[in-house]
C-alpha positions in Angstrom: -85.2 184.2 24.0 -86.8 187.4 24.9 -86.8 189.0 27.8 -88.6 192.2 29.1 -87.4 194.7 31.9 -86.5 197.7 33.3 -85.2 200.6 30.9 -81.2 200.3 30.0 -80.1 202.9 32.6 -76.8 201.2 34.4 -74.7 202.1 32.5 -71.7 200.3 33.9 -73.5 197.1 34.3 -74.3 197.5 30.5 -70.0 197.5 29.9 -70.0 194.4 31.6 -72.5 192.9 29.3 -70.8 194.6 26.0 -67.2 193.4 27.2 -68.4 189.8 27.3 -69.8 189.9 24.1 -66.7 190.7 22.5 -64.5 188.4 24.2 -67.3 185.4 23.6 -65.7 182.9 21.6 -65.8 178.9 22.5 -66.8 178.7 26.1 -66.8 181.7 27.7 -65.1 181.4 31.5 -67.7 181.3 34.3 -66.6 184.0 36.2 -67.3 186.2 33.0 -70.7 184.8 32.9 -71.4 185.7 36.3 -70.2 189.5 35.9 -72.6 189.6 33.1 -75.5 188.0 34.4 -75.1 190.5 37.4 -75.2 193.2 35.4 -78.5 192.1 33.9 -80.0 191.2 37.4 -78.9 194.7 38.2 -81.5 195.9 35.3 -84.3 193.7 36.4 -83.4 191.3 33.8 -83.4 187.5 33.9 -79.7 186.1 33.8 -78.1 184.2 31.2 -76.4 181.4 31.9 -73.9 179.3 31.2 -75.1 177.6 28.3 -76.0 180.7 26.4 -72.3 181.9 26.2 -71.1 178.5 24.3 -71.2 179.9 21.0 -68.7 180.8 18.0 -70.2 183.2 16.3 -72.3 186.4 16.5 -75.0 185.1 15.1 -75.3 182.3 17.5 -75.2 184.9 21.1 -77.2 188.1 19.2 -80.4 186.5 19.6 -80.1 186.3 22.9 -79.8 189.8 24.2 -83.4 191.1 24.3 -85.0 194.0 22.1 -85.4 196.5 25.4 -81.5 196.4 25.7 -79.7 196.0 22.1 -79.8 200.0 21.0 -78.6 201.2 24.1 -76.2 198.0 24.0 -75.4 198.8 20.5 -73.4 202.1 21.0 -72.0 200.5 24.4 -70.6 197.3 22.4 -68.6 200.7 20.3 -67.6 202.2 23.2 -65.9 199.3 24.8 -64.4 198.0 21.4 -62.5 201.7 21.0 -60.1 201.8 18.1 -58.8 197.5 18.2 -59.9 196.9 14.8 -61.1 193.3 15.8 -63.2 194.2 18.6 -64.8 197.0 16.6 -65.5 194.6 13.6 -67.4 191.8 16.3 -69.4 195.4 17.5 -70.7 195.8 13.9 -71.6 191.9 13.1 -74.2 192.7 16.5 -75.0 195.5 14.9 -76.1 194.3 12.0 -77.5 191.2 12.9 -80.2 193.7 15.3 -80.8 195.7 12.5 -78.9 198.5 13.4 -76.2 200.9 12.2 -73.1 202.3 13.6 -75.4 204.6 16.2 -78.3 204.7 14.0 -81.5 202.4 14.3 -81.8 202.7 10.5 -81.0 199.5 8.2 -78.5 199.7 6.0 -79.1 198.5 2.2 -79.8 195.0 1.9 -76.7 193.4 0.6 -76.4 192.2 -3.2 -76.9 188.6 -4.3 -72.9 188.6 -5.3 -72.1 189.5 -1.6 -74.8 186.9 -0.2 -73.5 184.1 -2.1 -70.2 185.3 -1.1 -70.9 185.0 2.7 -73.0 181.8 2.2 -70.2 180.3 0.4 -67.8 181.4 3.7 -70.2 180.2 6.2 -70.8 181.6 9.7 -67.9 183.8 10.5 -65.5 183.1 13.3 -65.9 186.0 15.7 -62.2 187.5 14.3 -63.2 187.2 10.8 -63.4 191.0 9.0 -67.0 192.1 8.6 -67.1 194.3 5.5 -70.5 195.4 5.7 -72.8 194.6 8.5 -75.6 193.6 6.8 -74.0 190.7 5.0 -73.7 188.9 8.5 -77.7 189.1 8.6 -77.9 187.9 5.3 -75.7 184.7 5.8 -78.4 183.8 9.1 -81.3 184.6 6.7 -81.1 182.9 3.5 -78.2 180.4 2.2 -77.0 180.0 -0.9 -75.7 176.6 -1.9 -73.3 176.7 -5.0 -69.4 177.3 -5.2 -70.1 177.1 -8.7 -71.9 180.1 -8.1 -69.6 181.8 -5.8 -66.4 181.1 -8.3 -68.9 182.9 -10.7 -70.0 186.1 -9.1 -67.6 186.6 -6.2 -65.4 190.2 -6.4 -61.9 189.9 -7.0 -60.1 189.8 -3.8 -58.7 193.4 -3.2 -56.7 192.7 0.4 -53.2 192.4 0.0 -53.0 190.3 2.8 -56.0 188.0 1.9 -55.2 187.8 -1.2 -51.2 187.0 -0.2 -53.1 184.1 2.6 -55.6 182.6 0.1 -51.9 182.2 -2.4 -49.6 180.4 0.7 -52.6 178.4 1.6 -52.6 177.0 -2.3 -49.3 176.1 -2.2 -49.0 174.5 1.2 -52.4 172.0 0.2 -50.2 171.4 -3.1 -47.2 170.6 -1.1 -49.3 168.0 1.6 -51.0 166.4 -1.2 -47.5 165.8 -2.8 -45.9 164.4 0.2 -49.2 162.6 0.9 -48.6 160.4 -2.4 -45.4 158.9 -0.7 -46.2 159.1 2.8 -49.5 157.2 2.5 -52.0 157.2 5.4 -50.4 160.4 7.2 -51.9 163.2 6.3 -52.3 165.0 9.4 -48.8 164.2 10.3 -47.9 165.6 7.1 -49.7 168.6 8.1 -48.1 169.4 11.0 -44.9 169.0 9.8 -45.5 172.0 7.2 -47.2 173.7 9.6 -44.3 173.3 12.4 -41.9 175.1 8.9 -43.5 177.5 7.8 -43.6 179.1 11.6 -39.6 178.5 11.4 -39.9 175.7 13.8 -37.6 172.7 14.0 -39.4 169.4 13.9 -38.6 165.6 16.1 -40.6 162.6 14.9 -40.2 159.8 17.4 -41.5 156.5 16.7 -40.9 152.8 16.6 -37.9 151.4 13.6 -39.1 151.1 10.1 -42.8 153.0 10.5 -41.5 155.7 7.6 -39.8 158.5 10.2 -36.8 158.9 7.6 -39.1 158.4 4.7 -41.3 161.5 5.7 -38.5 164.2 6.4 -36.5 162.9 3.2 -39.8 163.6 1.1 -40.9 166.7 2.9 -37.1 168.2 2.2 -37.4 167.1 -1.7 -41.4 168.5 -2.7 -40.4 172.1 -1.1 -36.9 171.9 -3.6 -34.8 173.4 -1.0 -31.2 172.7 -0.3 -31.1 169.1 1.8 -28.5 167.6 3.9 -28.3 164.4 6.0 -26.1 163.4 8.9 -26.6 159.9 10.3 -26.2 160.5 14.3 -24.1 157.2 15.9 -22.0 157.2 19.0 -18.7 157.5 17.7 -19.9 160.7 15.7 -17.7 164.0 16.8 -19.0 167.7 17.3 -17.1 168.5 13.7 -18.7 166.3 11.7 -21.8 167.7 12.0 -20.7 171.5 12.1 -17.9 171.7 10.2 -14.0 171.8 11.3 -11.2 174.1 10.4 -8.6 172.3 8.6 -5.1 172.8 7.3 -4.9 173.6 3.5 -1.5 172.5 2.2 -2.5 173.7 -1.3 -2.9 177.2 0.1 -0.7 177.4 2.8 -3.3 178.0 5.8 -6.3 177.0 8.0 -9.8 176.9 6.2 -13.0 176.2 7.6 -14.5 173.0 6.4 -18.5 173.4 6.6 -20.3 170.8 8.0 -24.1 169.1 6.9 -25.4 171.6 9.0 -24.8 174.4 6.4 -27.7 173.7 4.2 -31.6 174.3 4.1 -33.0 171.9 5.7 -30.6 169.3 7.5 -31.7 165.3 8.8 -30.7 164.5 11.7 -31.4 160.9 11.6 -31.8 158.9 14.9 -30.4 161.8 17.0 -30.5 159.7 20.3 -27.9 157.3 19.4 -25.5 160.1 19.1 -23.3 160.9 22.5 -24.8 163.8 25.0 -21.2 165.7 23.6 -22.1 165.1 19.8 -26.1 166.4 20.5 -24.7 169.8 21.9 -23.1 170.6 18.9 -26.4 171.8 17.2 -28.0 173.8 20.1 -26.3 176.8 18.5 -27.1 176.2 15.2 -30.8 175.6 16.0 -31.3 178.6 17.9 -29.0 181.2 16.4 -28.4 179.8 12.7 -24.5 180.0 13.2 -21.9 177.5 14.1 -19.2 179.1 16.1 -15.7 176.6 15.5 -12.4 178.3 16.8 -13.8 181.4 17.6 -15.0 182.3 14.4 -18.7 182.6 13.9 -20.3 180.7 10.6 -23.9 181.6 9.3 -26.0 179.2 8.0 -28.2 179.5 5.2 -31.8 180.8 5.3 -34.2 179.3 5.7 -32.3 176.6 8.3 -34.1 173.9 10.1 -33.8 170.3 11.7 -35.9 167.6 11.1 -35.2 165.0 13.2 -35.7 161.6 13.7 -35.3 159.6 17.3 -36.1 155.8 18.1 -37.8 155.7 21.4 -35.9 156.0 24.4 -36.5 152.4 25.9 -34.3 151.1 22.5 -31.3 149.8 23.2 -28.1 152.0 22.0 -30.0 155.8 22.7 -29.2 158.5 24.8 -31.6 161.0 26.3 -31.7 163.7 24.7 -31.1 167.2 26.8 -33.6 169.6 28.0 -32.2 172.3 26.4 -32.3 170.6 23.1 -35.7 169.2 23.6 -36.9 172.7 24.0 -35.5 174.2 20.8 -37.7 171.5 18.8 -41.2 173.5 17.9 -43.3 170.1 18.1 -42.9 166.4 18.9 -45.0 164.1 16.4 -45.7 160.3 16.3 -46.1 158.6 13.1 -47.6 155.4 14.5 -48.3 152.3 12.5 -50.7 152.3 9.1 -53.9 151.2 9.5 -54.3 147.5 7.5 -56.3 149.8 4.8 -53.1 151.9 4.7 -50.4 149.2 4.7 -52.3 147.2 2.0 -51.6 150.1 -0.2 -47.8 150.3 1.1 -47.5 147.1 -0.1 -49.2 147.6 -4.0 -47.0 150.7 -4.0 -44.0 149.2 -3.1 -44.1 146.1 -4.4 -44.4 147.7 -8.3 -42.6 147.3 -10.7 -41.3 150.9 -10.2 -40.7 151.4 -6.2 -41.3 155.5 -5.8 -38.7 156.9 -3.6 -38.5 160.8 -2.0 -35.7 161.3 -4.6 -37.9 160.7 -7.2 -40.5 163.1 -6.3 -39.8 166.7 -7.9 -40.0 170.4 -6.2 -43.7 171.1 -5.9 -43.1 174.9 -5.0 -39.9 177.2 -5.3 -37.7 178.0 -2.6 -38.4 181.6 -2.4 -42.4 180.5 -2.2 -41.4 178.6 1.2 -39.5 181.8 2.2 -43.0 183.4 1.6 -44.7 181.1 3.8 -42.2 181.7 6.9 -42.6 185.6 6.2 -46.7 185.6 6.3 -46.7 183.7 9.6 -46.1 186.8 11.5 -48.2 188.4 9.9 -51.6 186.3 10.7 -53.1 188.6 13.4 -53.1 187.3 17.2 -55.7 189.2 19.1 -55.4 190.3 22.7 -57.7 187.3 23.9 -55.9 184.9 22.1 -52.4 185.8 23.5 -53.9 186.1 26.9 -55.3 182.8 27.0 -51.9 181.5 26.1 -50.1 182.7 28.5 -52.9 181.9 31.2 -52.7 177.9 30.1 -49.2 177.7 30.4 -49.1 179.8 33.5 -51.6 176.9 34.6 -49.0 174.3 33.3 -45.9 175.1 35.4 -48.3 175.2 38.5 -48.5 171.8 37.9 -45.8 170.2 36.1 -43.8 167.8 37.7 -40.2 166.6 38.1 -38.8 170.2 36.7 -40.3 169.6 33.6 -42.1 172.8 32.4 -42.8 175.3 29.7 -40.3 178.3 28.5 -41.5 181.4 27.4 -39.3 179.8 23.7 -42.5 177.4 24.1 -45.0 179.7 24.5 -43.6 182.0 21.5 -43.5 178.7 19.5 -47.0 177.9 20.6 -48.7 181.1 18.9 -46.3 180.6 15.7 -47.6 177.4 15.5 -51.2 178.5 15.6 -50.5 181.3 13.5 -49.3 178.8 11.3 -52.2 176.8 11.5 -54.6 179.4 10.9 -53.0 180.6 7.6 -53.1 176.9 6.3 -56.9 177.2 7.4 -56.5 180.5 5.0 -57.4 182.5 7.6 -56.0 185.9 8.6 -56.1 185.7 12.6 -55.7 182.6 15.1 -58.5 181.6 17.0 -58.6 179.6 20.3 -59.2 176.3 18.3 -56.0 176.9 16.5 -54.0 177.1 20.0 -55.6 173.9 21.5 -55.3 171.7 18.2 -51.3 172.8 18.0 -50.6 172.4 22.0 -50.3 168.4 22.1 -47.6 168.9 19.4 -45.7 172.0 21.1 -45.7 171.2 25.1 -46.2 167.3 25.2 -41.9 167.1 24.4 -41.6 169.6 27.0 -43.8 168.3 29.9 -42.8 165.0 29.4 -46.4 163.4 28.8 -48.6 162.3 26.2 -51.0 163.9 24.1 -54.4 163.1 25.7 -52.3 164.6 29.0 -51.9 167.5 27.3 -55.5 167.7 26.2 -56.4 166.6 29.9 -54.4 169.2 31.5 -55.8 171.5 29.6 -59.1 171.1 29.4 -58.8 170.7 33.8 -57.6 174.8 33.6 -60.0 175.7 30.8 -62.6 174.6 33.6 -60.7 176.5 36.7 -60.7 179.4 34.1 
């Protein structure tokens, strides 16, 4: 849409403008649409509204900012970005998608065909994504090219350490899924998740109904990522020391040794922890926090990498016990497995019924241990802007305004939260977290903690994205 008006000379109405382009991303708040439609009517410009700030991209809002404003606009958008790498990257996608340069109205050379079909091949870039040249975002709006073929032909070597180090993880991780997905059949977003919850270092708990594959899915999980497993059956005559280890008379050598429990492995099964006793449960809120088991004073380490994945019946089953908050809180994400869909469990039964029943012992290591290692060591790296961390901690500020019955969310939950999406995005293959990535992983993370369902979550949150 153009627009025509008064010369750019409010300046400070013009930062309001620039600042909301580079936080635009999803649906921008309304009160940040208001600041900047003031700042236009303050230049004898029609507003925008609403509806123009629910974009993604660059290329979706540049188009609307009219000619009269976008060179005095264009050194603005600089100014307010200053030296946050991301911001100043958005500022030079606007840039190039008005034809301008870095505070030059001059073009810069039209990109080559390699770099087109690179770009085309992408797609529209995510407002976080690095812009390498300028022009290439105009190119991508202005012509399309349709092969991968072509693109797995021409495209440059990748040079970034870190991209390059993504685009490897990412690999693996599909490898691992599609592994598990040949024994878990019908849950691949489950599946997913769970790999997702890991490599952020986060402990898992899959509640569902008996027999819907809860054990099935951990055992098969532990087995395609060939890391050290162990098992421990919770009941309710199970003691603290069997699952962490006791210290035991050796008559052999004449003193006390430390027995290690199933806890001192990679990853460990806690099958049906609710049947265990409220006494037997606290035994591994240590070990799932700190990764040591303290027995008679004498601190144990576990191995790395440690986690739980956990299996619980739900609570209304006769025999369980609830579990505490304190341990509910040290588990990244809750997940359902639910029941196939008929497709799915015709399929269980042709695979199952064979002649040669496949089992999660059967299935062999699909990636080393010191590639998962990898994994949980990139996670921090994936980059978490400003706005993104922001908007974390303003939804679950928003949450414990209204949560209910003293069931709320840590600051351990809202850490786990951006791991999660950090996770997410670098199975994506992406090198930063968007606000996608936060809402598709907050049903998992807060859902156990607030004591609600999914949709709630997504309810709740969609009721504060609205306030906001």
């Amino acid at each position: 849409m153009e627009r025509e008006g008064a010369p750019f000379d409010a300046r400070e109405s013009g930062r309001v403008v620039a600042g909301v382009l580079l936080a635009a991303g999803g649906s921008v708040p309304p009160a940040l649409v208001e600041h900047a439609s003031q700042g236009l009517v303050r230049l004898s410009l029609a507003p925008l509204t609403e509806h123009d700030f629910v974009v993604s991209t660059p290329e979706e809002l540049a188009p609307l900012i009219p000619h009269p404003l976008r060179h005095a606009l264009a050194d603005l958008l600089l100014d307010v970005a200053g030296d946050e790498p991301l911001r100043r990257r958005i500022a030079l996608a606007y840039l190039g998608l008005w034809g301008l340069g870095a505070g030059s109205a001059t073009p810069r050379t039209p990109p080559t065909v390699t770099e087109r079909i690179a770009r085309a091949v992408i797609g529209p870039l995510p407002r976080h994504q690095a812009v390498d040249d300028i022009n290439e975002e105009r190119a991508v709006v202005q012509e399309a090219y349709r092969s991968r073929d072509d693109f797995a032909r021409h495209a440059p070597p990748v040079t970034d350490p870190l991209r390059a180090r993504v685009a490897r993880v990412r690999a693996e991780m599909s490898e691992v899924i599609a592994a598990v997905d040949r024994v878990v059949i019908g849950k691949h977003d489950v599946v997913s998740r769970v790999i997702t919850a890991m490599a952020a270092r986060g402990h898992v708990l899959v509640v569902d109904a008996p027999g819907v594959g809860k054990t099935l899915l951990c055992k098969t999980i532990a087995a395609a990522l060939g890391l050290r497993f162990g098992r421990v059956q919770l009941t309710p005559d199970l003691m603290p020391m069997d699952v962490t280890g006791a210290t035991i008379y050796d008559a052999h050598a004449g003193k006390f040794v430390f027995r290690p429990g199933p806890v001192f492995t990679n990853i460990l099964l806690a099958d049906e922890i609710n049947r265990a006793t409220p006494k037997t449960q606290s035994a591994l809120l240590e070990v799932m926090e700190e990764r040591t088991v303290t027995v008679d004073g004498t601190t144990h380490r576990t191995a790395d990498p440690f986690q739980v994945l956990a299996t619980m019946n739900p609570q209304d089953h006769d025999g369980t016990f609830a579990l505490p908050a304190a341990q509910i809180d040290r588990f990244m994400v809750m997940l359902e497995l639910g029941y196939p869909s008929p497709h799915d469990e015709v399929r269980v039964l042709d695979t199952h019924l064979a002649a040669s029943d496949p089992s999660a012992g059967a299935i062999a290591a699909v990636v080393a241990p010191d590639a998962f290692v990898e994994w949980q060591r990139t996670v921090p790296l994936i980059h978490a802007s400003p706005e993104v961390k922001h908007a974390a901690v303003a939804y679950v500020d928003g949450l414990r305004r209204g949560a209910t019955h003293g069931h709320t969310v840590s600051p351990r939950a809202t850490l786990a939260w951006m791991r999660a999406a950090q996770a997410r995005a670098l199975l994506a293959g992406r090198e930063f977290v968007t606000i996608e990535d936060l809402l598709d992983m907050a049903p998992d993370v807060l859902r156990h903690r607030l004591w609600i369902s999914a949709p709630e979550v997504r309810d709740r949150l969609r009721a504060l994205t609205a306030v906001r």
